[in-house]
C-alpha positions as CSV (number, residue, x, y, z in Angstrom):
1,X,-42.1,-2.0,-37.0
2,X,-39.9,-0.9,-33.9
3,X,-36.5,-2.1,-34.4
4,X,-35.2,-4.6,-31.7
5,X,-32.3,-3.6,-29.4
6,X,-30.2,-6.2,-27.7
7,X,-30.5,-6.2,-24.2
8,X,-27.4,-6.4,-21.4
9,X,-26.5,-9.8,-20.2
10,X,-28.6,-10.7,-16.8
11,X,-26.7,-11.7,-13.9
12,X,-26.5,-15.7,-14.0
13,X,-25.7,-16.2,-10.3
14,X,-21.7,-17.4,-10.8
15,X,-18.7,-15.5,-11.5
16,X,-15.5,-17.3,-13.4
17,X,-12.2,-17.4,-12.4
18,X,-8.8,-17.8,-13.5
19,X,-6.3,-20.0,-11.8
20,X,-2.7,-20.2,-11.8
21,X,-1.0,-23.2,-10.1
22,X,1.7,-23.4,-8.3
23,X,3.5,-25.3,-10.9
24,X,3.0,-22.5,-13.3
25,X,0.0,-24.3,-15.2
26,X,-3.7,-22.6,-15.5
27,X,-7.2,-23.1,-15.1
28,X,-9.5,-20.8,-17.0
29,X,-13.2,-20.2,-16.5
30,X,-13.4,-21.6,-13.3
31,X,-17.3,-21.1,-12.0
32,X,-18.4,-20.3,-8.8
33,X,-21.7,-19.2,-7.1
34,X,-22.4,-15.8,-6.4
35,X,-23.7,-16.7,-3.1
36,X,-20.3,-17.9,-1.4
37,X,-18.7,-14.7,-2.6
38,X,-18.8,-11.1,-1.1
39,X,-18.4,-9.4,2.7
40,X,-15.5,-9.3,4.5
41,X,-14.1,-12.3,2.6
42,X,-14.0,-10.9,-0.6
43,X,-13.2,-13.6,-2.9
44,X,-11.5,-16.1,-0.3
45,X,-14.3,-18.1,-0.5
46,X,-13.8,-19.1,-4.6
47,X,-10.3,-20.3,-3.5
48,X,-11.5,-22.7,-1.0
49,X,-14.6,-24.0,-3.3
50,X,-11.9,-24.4,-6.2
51,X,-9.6,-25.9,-3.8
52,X,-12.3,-28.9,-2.6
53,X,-13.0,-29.0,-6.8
54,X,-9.5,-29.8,-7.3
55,X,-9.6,-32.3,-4.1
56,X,-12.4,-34.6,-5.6
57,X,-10.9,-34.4,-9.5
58,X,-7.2,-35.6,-8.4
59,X,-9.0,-38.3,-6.1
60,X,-11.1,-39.5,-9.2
61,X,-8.3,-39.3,-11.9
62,X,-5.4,-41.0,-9.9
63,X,-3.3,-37.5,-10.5
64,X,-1.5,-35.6,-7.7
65,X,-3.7,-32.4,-5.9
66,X,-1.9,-28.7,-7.7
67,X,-2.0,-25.9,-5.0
68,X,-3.1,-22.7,-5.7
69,X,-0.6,-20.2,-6.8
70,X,-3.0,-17.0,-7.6
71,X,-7.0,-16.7,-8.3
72,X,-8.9,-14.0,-10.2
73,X,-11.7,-13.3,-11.8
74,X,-12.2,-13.5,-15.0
75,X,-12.9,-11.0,-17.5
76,X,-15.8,-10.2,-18.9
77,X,-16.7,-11.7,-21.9
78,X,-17.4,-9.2,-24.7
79,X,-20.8,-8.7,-25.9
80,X,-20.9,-8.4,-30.0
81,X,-22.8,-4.7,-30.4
82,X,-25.5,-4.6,-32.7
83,X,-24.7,-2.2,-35.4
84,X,-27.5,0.3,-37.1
85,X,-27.3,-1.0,-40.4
């Protein structure tokens, strides 16, 4: 029997970002499509998405809007190798 290898993650259509406040506190794992991302933007995109995010929770939860301090990607999450044994 042939002995199974563990393929590379596939490309889920959104990357994660992290997000520092400008009151020093953080947002971690923030998701965003691929699609809004990319050309001469770069990553400008992400900040206004997370922006408009942050809009509608501080709206529904009564708290005052944070502004963005700094936003970037995640990092990869590592992938547990499978060993030969």
């Amino acid at each position: 029997m042939a002995k199974r290898t563990k393929s590379k993650p596939q490309e889920r259509g959104s990357v994660l970002f992290d997000v520092v406040y400008e009151d020093d506190s953080r947002a971690s794992n923030r998701r965003v499509p691929m699609q809004i991302l990319g050309g001469l933007d770069g990553d400008e995109p992400a900040r206004d998405l997370i922006a408009e995010q942050d809009r509608v929770i501080a709206e529904k939860s009564g708290r005052p809007l944070r502004t963005i301090k700094s936003l970037t990607r995640s990092p990869p999450r590592e992938t547990n190798s499978v060993s030969d044994d």
